[in-house]
C-alpha positions as CSV (number, residue, x, y, z in Angstrom):
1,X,240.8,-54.3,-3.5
2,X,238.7,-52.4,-1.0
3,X,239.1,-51.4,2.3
4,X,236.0,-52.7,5.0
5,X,236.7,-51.7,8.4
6,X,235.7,-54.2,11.1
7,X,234.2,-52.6,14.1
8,X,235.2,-55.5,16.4
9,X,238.2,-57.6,17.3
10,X,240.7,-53.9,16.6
11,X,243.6,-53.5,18.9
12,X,244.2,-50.1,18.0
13,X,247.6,-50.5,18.7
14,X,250.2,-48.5,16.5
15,X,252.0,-51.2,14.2
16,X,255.0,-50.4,12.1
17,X,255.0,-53.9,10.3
18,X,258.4,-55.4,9.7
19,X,256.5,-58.1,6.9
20,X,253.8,-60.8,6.6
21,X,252.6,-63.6,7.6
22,X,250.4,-65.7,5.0
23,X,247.4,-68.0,6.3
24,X,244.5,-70.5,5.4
25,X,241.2,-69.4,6.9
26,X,240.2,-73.1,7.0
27,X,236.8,-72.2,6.5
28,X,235.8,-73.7,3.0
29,X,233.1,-71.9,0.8
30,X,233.5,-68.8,3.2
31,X,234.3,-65.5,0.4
32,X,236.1,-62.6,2.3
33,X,232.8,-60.3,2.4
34,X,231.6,-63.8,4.7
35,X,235.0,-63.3,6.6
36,X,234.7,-59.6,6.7
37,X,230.9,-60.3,8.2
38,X,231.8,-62.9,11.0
39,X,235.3,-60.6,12.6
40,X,232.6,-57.6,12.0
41,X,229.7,-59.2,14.4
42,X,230.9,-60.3,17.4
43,X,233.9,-60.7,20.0
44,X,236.3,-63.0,18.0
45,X,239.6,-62.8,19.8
46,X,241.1,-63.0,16.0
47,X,241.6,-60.7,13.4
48,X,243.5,-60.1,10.1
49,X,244.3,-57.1,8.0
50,X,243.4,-58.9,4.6
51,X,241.3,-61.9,3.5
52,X,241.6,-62.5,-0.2
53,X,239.0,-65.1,-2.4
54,X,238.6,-66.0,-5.9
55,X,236.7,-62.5,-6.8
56,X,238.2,-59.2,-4.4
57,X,240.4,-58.5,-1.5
58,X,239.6,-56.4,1.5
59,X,241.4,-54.7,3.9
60,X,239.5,-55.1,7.1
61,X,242.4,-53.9,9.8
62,X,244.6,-50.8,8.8
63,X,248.1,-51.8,8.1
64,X,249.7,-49.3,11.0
65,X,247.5,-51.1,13.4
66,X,248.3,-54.2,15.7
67,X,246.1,-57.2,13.8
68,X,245.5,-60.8,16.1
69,X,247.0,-63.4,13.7
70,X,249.9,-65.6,15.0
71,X,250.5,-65.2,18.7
72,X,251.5,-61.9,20.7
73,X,255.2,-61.5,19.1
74,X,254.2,-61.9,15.5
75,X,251.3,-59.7,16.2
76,X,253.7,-56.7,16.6
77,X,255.6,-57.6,13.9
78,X,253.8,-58.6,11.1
79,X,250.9,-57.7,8.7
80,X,248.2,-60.7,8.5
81,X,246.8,-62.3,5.2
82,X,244.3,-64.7,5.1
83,X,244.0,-66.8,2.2
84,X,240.3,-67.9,1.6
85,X,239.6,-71.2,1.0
86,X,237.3,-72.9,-1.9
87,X,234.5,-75.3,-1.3
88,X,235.1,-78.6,-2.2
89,X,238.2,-79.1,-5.0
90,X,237.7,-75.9,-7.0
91,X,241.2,-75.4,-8.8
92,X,240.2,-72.3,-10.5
93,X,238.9,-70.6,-7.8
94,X,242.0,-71.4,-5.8
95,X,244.5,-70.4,-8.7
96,X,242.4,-66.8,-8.4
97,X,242.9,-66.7,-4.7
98,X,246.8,-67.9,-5.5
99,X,247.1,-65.2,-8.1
100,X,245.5,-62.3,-5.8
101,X,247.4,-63.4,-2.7
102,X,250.6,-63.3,-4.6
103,X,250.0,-59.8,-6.1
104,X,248.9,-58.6,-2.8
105,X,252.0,-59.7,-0.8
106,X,254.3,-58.8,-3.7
107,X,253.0,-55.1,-3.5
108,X,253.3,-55.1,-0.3
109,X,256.9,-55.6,-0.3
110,X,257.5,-53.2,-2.9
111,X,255.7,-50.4,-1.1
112,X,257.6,-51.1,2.4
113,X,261.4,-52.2,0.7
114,X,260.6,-55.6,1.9
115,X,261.6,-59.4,0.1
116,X,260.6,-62.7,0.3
117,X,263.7,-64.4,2.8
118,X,263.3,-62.5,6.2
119,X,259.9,-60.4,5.8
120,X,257.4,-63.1,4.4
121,X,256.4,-66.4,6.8
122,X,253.7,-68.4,6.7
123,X,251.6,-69.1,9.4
124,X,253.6,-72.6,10.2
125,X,257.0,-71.0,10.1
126,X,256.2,-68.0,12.9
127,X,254.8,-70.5,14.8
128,X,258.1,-72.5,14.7
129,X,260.0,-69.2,15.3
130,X,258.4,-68.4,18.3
131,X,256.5,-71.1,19.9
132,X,253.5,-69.1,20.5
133,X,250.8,-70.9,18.6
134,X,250.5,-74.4,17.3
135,X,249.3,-73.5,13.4
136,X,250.5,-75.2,10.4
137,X,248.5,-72.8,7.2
138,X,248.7,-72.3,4.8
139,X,250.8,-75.5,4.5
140,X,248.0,-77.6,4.2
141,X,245.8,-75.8,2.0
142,X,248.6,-75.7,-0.8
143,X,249.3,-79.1,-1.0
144,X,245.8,-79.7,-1.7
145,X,246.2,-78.3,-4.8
146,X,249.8,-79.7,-6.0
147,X,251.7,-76.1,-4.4
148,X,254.4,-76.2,-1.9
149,X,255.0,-73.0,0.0
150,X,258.5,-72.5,-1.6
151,X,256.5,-72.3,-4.7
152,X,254.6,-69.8,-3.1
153,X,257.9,-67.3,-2.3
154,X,259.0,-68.0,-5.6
155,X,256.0,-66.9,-7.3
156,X,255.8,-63.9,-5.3
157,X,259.7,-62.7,-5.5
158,X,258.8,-63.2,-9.0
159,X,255.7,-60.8,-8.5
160,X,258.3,-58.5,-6.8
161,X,260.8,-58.3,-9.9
162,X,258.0,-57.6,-12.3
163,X,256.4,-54.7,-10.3
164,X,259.5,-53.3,-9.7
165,X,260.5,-53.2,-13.4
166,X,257.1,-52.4,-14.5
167,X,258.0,-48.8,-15.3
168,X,255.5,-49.5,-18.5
169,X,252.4,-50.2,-16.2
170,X,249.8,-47.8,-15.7
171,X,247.8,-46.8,-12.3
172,X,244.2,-47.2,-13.9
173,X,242.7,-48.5,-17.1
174,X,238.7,-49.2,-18.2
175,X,237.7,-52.3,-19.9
176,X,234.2,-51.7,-21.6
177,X,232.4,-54.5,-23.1
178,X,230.8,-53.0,-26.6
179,X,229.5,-49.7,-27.8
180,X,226.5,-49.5,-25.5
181,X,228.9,-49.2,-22.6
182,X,231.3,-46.6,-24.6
183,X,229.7,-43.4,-22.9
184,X,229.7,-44.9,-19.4
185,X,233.3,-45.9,-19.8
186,X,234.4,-43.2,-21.3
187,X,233.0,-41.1,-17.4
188,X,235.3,-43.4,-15.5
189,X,237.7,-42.6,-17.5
190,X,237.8,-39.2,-17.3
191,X,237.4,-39.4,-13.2
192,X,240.9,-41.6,-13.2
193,X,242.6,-38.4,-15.2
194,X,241.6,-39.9,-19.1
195,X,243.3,-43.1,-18.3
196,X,243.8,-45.8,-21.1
197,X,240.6,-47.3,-22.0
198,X,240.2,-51.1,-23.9
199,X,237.4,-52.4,-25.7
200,X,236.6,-56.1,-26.0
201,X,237.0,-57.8,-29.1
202,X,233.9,-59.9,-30.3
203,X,235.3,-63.3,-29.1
204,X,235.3,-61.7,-25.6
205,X,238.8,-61.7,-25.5
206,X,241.3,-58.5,-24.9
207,X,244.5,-56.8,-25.0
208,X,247.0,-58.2,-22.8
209,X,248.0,-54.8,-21.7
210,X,244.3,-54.7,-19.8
211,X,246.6,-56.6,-17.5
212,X,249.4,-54.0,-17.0
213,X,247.3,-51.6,-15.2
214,X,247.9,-51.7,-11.4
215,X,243.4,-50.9,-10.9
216,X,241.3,-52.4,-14.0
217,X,237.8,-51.4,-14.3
218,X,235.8,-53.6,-16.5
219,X,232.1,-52.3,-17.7
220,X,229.8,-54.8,-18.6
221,X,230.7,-58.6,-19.8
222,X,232.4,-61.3,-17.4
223,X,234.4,-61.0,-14.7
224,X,238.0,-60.5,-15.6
225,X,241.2,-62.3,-13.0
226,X,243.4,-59.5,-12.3
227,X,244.2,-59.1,-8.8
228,X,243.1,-55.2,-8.4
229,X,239.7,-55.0,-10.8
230,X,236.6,-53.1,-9.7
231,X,233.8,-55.2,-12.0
232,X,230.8,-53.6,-13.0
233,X,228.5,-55.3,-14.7
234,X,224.2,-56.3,-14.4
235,X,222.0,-59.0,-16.3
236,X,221.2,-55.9,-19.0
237,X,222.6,-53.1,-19.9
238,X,220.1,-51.2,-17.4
239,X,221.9,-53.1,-15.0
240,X,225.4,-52.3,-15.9
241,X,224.4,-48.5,-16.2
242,X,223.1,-48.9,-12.5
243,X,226.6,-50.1,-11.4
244,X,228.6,-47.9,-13.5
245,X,226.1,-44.6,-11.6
246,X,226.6,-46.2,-8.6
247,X,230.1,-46.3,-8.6
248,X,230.4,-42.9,-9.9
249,X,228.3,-41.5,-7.3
């Protein structure tokens, strides 16, 4: 997750959120950077604190601030996240902006005392509550790909239960692809305070505890789903090092 500030469409009003509310961006093919981009260019009357896609989620409003989302009530009430939608019928990208958007909402709730029945609505359900806009998402958009939005709260409640028993989950681990990328690893390492670090087997798979950490960083190789992973990789192994330097400063 990172946080990209949008220079337009801010309130800066003071928001003490009381939950979410959980939308569709029904714009297909259009990744969160593209979202980030368009609410960052111009006067958009609309705004949201998080967009989340198939590869990262960014903050683009600051949670103690007033986001435009789902009518005037709502807005004072609730934090916004925008689920981004696939091109075409693209299950697995959906199941990675599923997974993301469940692990984002879930933490949420943990960090603020919050649970799925009063303090998460979708988009459709505020807009019932209050009257104030006519929006059905994300509705819609699950039902495209065989989920309902029960389904949904039931996947993140689950979300919920495992973070809060997850006393054997760590803040930070590295995921390195092979020897080359040892050294490099081992530096990020040592800046998250030694934290665990994994090594790939030769089949490309991994340890299952990769998955535990709450911020995986993965040096070199593919792409790894976990809802929190900072991925750095190149074509070579120039490449990678050119990330990894990068991201070290």
């Amino acid at each position: 997750m990172s946080e990209q500030l949008i220079a337009f469409n801010r309130s800066r009003e003071k928001l003490s959120p009381q939950g979410l509310v959980i939308h569709a961006t029904a714009t297909p093919g259009a990744t969160a950077q593209d979202e980030f981009a368009y609410f960052n260019s111009g006067d958009r009357q609309a705004s949201a604190h998080y967009f989340v896609d198939w590869r990262q989620i960014i903050r683009t409003v600051p949670e103690d601030e007033v986001a435009w989302h789902a009518g005037r009530t709502a807005n004072h009430k609730y934090l916004a996240v925008e689920m981004c939608e696939p091109a075409g019928n693209d299950a697995g990208k959906f199941d990675e902006v599923w997974q993301r958007t469940v692990w984002l909402v879930a933490d949420a709730c943990v960090r603020y005392g919050w649970s799925t029945g009063p303090n998460v609505w979708s988009h459709r359900g505020i807009a019932n509550l209050y009257g104030e806009t006519d929006h059905t998402d994300p509705i819609d958009y699950l039902s495209r790909y065989g989920k309902t939005w029960e389904q949904l709260l039931a996947a993140i409640a689950a979300e919920i239960n495992r973070l809060q028993q997850g006393a054997d989950r760590v803040e930070h681990a590295v995921l390195f692809f092979g020897p080359d990328d040892y050294v490099a690893a081992r530096r990020i390492a040592e800046r998250y305070g030694n934290c665990a670090m994994y090594q790939r087997k030769p089949d490309g798979t991994f340890n299952a505890d990769v998955l535990k950490a709450n911020h995986l960083i993965v040096v070199g190789g593919p792409q790894v789903a976990h809802p929190n992973v900072t991925w750095l990789s190149g074509s070579d192994w120039f490449g990678t090092m050119a990330a990894v330097g990068k991201f070290l400063g």
